[in-house]
C-alpha positions as CSV (number, residue, x, y, z in Angstrom):
1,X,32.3,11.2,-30.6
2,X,28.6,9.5,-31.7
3,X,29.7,6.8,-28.8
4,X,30.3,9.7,-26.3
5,X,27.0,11.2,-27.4
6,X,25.0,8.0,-27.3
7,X,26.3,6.7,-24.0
8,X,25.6,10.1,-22.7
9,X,22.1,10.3,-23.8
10,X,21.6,6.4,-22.3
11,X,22.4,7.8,-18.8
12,X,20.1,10.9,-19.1
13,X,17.2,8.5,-20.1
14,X,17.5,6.2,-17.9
15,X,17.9,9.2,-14.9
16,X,14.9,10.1,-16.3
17,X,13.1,7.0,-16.2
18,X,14.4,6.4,-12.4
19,X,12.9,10.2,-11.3
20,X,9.3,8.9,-12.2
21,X,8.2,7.0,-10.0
22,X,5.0,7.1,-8.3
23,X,5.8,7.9,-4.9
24,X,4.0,5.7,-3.0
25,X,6.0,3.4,-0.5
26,X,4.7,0.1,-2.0
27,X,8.2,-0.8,-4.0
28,X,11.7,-0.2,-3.4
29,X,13.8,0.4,-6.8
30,X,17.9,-0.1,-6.9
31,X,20.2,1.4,-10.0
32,X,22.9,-0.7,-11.0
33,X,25.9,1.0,-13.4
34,X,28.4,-1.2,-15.1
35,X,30.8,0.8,-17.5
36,X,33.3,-0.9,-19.9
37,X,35.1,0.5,-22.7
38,X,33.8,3.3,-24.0
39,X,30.0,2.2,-23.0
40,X,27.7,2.4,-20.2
41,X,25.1,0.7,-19.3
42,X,22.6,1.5,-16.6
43,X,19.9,-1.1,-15.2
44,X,17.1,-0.6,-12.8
45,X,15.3,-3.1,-10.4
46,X,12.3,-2.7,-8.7
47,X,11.6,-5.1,-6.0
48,X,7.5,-5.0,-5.1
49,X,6.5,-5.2,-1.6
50,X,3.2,-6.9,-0.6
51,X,1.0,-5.8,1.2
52,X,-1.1,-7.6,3.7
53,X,-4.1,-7.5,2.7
54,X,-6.8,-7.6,5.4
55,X,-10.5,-9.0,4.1
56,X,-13.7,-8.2,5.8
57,X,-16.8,-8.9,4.6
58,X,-20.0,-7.1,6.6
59,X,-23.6,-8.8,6.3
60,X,-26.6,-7.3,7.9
61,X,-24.4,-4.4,9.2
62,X,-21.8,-7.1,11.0
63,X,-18.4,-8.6,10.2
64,X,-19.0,-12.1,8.5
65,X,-17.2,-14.5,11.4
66,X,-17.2,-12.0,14.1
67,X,-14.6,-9.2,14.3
68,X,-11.6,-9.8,11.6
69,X,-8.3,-10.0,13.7
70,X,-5.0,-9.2,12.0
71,X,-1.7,-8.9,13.5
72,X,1.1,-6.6,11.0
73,X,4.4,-5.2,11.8
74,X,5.3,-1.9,12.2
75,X,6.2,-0.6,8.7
76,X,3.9,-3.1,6.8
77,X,1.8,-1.9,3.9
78,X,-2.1,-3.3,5.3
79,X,-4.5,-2.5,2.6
80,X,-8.2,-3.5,4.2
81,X,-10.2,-4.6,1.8
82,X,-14.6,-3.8,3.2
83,X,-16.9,-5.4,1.5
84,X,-20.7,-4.3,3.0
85,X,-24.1,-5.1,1.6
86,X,-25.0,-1.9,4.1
87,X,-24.0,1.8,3.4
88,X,-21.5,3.3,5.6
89,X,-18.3,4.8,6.3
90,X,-15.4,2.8,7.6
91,X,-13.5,4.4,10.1
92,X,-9.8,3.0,11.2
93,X,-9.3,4.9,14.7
94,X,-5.5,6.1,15.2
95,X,-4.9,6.3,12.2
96,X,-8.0,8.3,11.0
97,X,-8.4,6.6,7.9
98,X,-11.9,6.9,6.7
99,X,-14.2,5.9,3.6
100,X,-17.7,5.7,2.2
101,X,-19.0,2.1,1.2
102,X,-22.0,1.9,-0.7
103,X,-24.4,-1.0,-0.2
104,X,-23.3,-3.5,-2.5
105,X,-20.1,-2.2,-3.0
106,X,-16.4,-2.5,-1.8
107,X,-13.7,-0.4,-0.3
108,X,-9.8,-0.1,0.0
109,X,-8.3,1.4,2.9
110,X,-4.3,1.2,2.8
111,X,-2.1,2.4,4.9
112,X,1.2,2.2,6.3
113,X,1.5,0.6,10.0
114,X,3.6,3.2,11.5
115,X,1.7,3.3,14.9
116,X,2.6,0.4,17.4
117,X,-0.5,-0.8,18.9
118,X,-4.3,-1.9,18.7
119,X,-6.7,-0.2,16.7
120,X,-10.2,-0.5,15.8
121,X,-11.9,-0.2,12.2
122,X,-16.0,0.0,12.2
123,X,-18.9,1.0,10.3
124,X,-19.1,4.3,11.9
125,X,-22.3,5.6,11.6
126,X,-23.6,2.1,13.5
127,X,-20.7,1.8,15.9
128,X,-20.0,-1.6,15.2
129,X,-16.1,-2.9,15.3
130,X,-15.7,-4.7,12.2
131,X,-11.5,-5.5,12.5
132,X,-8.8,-5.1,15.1
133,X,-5.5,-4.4,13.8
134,X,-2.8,-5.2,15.7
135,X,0.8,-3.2,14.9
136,X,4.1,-4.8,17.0
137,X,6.9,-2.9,17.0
């Protein structure tokens, strides 16, 4: 009966444990459940997916190197990674994306590239492009 009880409890924690994940589409997780005599045991995997992280680094109000290009697949996880030594909000047309940088400072924009097409990320306030993301289908 304790066996019953214990084996029991084992698959309510780790059903537990597998219903709290974070939600966000950055890792893929698989349950594996081997039973043999009288005991059960559950294991779970979670394999990470990286994303492409796009760097662009803005001096005097303009992309270091010209305009950062970056080609992703549709699906991809892109995080852009803005560094400016000017305030501003970076915009990422199509997909609307949009955050404050302060002078100095640096700022994430991820996303997922479910859009097929060209789009354009800039310091808003000063209409200047700063990246071209490319998303193939």
């Amino acid at each position: 009966m304790k066996r019953v009880v214990l084996a029991a409890a084992c698959v309510l924690a780790a059903v537990a444990v597998a219903g709290c994940g974070s939600g966000d589409s950055e890792s893929a997780s698989s349950t594996d459940t081997t039973t043999t005599t009288g005991t059960t045991t559950t294991e779970t995997t979670t394999d990470a997916v990286t994303p492409t992280i796009v760097p662009i680094n803005v001096v005097d109000g303009q992309p270091q190197g010209g305009i950062v290009r970056q080609t992703v697949s549709k699906d991809d996880q892109v995080v852009l990674v803005v560094s400016s030594d000017v305030a501003d909000e970076i915009h990422l047309h199509g997909y609307d994306i949009a955050r404050n940088v302060a002078a100095g400072g640096t700022v994430r924009l991820p996303f997922k590239a479910t859009i097929p097409g060209r789009f354009e990320a800039e310091l808003e306030s000063r209409s200047v492009q700063i990246a071209d993301i490319t998303v193939e289908p």
